[in-house]
C-alpha positions as CSV (number, residue, x, y, z in Angstrom):
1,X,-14.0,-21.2,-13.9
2,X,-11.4,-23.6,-14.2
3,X,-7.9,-21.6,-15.1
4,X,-5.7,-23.6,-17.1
5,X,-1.6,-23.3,-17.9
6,X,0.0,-23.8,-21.1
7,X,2.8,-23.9,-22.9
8,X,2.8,-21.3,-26.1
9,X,2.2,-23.8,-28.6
10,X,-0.2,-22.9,-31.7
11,X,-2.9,-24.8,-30.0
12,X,-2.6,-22.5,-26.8
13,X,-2.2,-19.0,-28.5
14,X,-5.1,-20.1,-31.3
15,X,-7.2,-20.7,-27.5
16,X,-5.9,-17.3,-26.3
17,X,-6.8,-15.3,-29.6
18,X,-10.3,-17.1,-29.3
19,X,-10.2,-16.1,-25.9
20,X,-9.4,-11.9,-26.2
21,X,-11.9,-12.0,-29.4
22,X,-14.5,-13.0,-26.7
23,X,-13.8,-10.5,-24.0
24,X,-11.6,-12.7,-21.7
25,X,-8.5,-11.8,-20.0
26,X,-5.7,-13.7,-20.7
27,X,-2.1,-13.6,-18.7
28,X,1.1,-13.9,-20.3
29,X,5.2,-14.1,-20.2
30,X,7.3,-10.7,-21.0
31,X,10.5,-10.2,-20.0
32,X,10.1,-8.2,-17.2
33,X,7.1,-9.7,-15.0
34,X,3.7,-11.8,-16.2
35,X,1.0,-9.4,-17.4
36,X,-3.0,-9.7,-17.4
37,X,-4.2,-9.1,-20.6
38,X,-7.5,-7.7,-22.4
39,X,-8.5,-6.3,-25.7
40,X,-7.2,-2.3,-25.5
41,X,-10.1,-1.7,-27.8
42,X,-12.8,-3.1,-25.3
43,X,-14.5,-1.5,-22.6
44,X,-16.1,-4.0,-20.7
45,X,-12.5,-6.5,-21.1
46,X,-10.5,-3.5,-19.7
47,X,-13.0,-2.7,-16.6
48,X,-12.7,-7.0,-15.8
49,X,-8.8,-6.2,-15.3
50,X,-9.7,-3.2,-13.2
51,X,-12.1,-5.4,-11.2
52,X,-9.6,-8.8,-11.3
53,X,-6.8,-6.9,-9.6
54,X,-8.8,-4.6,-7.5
55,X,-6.8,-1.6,-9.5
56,X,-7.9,1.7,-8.7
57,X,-9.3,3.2,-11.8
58,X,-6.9,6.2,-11.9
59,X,-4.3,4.1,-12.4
60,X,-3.8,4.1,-16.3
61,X,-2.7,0.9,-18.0
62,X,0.0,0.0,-20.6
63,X,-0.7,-0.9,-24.4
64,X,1.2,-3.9,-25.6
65,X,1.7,-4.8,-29.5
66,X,3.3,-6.7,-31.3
67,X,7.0,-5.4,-33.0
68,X,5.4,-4.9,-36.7
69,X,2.3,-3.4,-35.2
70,X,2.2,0.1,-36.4
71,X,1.7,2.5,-32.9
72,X,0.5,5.1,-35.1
73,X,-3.2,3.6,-35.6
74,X,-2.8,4.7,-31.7
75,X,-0.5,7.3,-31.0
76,X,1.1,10.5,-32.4
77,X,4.6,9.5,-31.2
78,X,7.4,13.0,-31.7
79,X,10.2,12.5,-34.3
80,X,12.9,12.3,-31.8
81,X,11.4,9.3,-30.4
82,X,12.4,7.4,-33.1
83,X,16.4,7.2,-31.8
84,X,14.4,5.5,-28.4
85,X,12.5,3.0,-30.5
86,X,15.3,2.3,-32.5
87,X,18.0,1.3,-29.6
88,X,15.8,0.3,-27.0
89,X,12.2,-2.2,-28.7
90,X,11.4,-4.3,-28.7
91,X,12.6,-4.2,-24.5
92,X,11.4,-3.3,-21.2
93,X,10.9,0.0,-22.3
94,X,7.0,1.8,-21.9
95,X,6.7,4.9,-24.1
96,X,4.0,7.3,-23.1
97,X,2.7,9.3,-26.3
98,X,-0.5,11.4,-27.1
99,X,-2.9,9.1,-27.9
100,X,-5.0,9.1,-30.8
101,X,-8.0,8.2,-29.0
102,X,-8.6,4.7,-30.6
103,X,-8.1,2.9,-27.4
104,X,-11.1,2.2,-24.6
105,X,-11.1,4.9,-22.2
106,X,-10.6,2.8,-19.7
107,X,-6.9,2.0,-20.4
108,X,-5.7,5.4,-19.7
109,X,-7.9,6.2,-16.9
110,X,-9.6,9.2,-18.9
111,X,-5.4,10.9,-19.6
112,X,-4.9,11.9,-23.5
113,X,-2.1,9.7,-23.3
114,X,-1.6,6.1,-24.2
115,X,1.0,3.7,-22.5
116,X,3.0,1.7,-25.5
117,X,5.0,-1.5,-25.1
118,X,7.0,-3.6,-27.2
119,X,8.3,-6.3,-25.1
120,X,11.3,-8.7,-26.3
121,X,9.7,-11.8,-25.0
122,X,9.6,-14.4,-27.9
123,X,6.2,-15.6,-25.5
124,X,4.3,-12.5,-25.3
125,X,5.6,-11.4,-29.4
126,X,3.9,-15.0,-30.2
127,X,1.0,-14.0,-28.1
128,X,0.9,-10.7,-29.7
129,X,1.0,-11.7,-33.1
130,X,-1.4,-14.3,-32.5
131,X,-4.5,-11.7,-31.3
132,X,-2.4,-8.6,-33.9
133,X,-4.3,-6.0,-31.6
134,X,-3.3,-3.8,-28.6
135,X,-3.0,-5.8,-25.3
136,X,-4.2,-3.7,-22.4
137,X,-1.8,-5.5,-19.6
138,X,-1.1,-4.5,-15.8
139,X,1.0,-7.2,-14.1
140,X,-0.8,-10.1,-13.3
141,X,-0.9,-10.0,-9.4
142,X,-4.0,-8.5,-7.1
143,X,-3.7,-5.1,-6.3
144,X,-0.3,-4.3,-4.7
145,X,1.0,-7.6,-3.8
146,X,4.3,-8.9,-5.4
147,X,4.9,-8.7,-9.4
148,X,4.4,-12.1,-11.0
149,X,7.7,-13.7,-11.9
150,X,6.3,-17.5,-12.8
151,X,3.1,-18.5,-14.2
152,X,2.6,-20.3,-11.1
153,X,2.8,-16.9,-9.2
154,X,-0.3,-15.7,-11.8
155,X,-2.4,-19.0,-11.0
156,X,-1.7,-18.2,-6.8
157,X,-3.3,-14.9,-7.0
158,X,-6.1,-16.0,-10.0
159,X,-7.1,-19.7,-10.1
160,X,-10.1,-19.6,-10.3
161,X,-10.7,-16.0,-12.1
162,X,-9.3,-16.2,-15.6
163,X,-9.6,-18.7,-17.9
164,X,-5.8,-19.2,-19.2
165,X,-2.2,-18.5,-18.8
166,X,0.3,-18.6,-21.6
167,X,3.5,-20.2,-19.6
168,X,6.7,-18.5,-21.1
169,X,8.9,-19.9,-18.0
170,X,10.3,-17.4,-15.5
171,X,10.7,-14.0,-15.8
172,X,14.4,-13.3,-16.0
173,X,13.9,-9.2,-16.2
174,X,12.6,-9.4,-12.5
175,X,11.0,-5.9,-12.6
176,X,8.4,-3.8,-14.5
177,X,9.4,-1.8,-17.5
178,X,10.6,1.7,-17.3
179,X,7.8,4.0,-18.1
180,X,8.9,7.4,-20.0
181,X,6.9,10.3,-20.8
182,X,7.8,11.5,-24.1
183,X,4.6,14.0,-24.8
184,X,7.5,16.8,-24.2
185,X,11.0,18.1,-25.5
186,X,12.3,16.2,-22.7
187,X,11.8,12.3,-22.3
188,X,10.7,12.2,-18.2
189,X,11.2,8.8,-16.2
190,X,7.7,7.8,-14.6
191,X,9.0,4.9,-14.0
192,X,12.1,3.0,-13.3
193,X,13.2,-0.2,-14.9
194,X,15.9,-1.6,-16.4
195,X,16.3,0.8,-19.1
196,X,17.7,3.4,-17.4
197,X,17.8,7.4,-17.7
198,X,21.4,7.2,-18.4
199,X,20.9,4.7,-21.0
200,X,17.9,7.4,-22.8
201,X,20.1,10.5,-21.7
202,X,22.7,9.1,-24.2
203,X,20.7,8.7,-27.4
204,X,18.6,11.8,-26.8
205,X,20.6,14.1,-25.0
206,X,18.9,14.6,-22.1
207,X,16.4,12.9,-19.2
208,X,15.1,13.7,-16.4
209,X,13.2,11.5,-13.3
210,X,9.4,12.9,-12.8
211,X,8.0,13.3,-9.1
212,X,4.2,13.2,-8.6
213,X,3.0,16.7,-7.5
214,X,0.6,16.0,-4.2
215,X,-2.7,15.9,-5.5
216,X,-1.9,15.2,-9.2
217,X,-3.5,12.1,-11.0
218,X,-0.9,9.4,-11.7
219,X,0.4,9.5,-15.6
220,X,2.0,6.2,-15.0
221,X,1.8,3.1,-13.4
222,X,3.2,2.6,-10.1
223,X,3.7,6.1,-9.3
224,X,1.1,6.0,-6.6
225,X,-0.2,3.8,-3.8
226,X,1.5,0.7,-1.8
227,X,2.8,-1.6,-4.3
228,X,4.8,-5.1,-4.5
229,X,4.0,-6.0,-0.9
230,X,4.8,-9.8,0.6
231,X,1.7,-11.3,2.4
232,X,3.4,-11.6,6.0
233,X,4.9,-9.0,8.5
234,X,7.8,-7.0,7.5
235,X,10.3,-4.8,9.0
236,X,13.5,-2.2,7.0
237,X,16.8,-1.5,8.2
238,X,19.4,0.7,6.5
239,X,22.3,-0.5,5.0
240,X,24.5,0.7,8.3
241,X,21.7,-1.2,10.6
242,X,22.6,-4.5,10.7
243,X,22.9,-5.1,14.6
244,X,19.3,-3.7,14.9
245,X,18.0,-5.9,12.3
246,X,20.0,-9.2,13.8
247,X,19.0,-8.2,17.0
248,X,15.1,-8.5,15.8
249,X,15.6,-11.7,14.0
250,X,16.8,-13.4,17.3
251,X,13.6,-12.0,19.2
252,X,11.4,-13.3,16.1
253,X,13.1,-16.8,16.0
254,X,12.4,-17.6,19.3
255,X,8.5,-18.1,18.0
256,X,8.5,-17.3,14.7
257,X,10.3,-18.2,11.6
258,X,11.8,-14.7,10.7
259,X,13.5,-14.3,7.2
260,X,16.0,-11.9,5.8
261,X,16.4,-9.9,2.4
262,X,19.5,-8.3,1.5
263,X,22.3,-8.1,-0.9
264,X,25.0,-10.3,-1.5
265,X,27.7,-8.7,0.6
266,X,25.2,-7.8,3.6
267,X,24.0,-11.7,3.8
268,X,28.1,-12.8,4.9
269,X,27.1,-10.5,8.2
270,X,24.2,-12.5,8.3
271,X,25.5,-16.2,8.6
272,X,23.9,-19.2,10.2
273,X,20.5,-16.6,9.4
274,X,17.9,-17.5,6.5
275,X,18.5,-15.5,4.4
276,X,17.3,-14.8,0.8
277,X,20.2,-13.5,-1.0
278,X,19.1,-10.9,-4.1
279,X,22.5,-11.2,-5.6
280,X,25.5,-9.2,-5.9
281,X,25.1,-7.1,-9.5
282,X,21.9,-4.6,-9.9
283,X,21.1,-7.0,-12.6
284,X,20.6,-10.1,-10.4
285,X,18.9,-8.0,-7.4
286,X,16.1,-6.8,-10.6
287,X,16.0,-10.3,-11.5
288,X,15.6,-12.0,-8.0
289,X,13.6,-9.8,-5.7
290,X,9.9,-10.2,-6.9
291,X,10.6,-14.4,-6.4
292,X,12.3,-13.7,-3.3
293,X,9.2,-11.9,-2.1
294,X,6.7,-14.1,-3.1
295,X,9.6,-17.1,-1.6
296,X,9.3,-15.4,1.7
297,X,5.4,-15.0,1.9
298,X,5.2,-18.5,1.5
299,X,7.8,-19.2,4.9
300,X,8.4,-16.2,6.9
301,X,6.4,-14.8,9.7
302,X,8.5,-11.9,9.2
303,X,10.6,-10.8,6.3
304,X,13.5,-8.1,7.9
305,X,14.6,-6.2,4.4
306,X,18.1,-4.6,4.2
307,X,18.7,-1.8,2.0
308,X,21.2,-2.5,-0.9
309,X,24.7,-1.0,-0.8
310,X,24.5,0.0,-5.2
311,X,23.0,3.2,-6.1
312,X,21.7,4.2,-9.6
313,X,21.2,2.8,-13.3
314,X,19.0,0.0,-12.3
315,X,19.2,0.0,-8.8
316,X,16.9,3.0,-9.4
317,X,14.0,0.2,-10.3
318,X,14.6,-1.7,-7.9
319,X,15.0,0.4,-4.9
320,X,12.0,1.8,-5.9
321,X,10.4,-1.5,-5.7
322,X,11.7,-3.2,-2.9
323,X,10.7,0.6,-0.8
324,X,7.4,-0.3,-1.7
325,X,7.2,-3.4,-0.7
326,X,8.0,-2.6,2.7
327,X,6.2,0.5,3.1
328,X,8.8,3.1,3.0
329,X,7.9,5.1,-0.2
């Protein structure tokens, strides 16, 4: 199969809605990373996603539409959502509800729940539009390695695999949406993003972040398994550990090409290192540290991470992520 990328163009999204009519999968640009799209309504389209990224099939997937599309044909969504869907979509903003039971079964691994995303992308609203059905869509990488940022990144992992990807440029949001479970009185953070629980807590009231009981099947995804990882060695260090990790970058340069992630302020201790900066505001570090990981796979024989100095809001999302990549969660 020859994969092909395009510019959204009529021509391309007319190829694409062929493409989903047909069974195909299909990646696309949101704002927060590249997804790997299939007809919601399809059995056999969702399972090639499944078998495409070598996804586990307990991990449920996330619905995307379109910002007219009407979630009810899907979902029974509670009246105090409405505040959420009002400030915050279309955004990088998943919204878990009781589903209806229109979708394949596939999507939500077998939960009575359904995943539902509006995302703010002009690309992926075009592309929506275009097919005006429900987009099944993990990110568009293999199973845990790094979150797509480029449509390059999507042809890396999948050349070969899927027929097309809709090139929306890169992906300035940096991280996946923040998944909230809102079949209680209580929204609950499944996952975080870059909406964040203080931002829900202050239209509704209240939020809380969910932990997965041992043993419990995953309501969300990412909330289980190794996610995000760089293909080359790695190696964490706190925040307060810089001598330990400077230390192990001499001993690796002397062979190797070793590599270092951190913030801003942490990469001035690190001069006359390589060093891939994430950027000083949670904002940047969202936006910059699924490119930095895919940047250092490509050069490092080891990537040495340093834990950011910011804590909560966003930094929630993306310490989550960047534990993840290097094993530590």
């Amino acid at each position: 199969m020859t994969t092909r990328i395009l510019p959204v163009t009529e021509a391309s999204l007319a190829d694409a809605k062929q493409l989903i009519g047909a069974g195909e999968v299909v990646a696309f640009h949101t704002e927060t990373v590249y997804g790997l799209g299939a007809d919601a309504m399809n059995d056999e389209a969702v399972q090639k996603i499944f078998s495409l990224k070598g996804r586990p099939a307990d991990n449920p997937l996330i619905a995307h539409v379109h910002k007219d599309y009407d979630i009810t044909q899907l979902v029974s969504p509670p009246a105090w959502t409405k505040r959420l869907r009002d400030r915050f979509l279309p955004g990088p903003l998943t919204m878990v509800y009781p589903s209806k039971g229109r979708e394949s079964k596939f999507v939500s691994s077998g939960l009575p729940t359904l995943s539902v995303r509006v995302p703010s992308s002009p690309a992926a609203q075009a592309f929506l539009r275009a097919v005006d059905r429900p987009i099944a869509a993990p990110s568009a990488n293999r199973s845990k390695h790094v979150s797509p940022v480029t449509a390059q990144h999507v042809y890396d992992d999948f050349a070969g695999d899927i027929p097309l990807i809709l090139d929306g440029g890169a992906s300035a949001g940096g991280i996946e949406s923040t998944v909230l479970d809102c079949t209680g009185d209580i929204p609950l953070i499944l996952r975080a993003g870059l909406v964040t629980r203080e931002m829900i807590a202050a239209e509704v009231g209240a939020c809380e972040n969910y932990v997965l009981k041992e043993g419990e099947k995953p309501k969300s995804p990412g909330m289980a398994y190794r996610h995000y990882a760089p293909r080359c060695k790695t190696a964490f260090f706190g925040e307060g550990d810089t001598d330990a990790a400077l230390r192990l970058y001499r001993e690796e340069a002397r062979a190797g090409v070793p590599v270092i992630l951190c913030d801003h302020a942490a990469a001035q201790t690190f001069a006359g290192c390589r060093v891939l900066d994430l950027g000083a505001t949670p904002a940047e570090m969202a936006s910059n540290l699924y490119a930095h990981l895919r940047t250092a796979e490509g050069c490092a024989t080891l990537l040495i991470g340093i834990l950011p100095h910011a804590r909560g809001g966003v930094m929630d999302g993306v310490l989550n992520r960047m534990l993840r990549a290097f094993g530590q969660q």
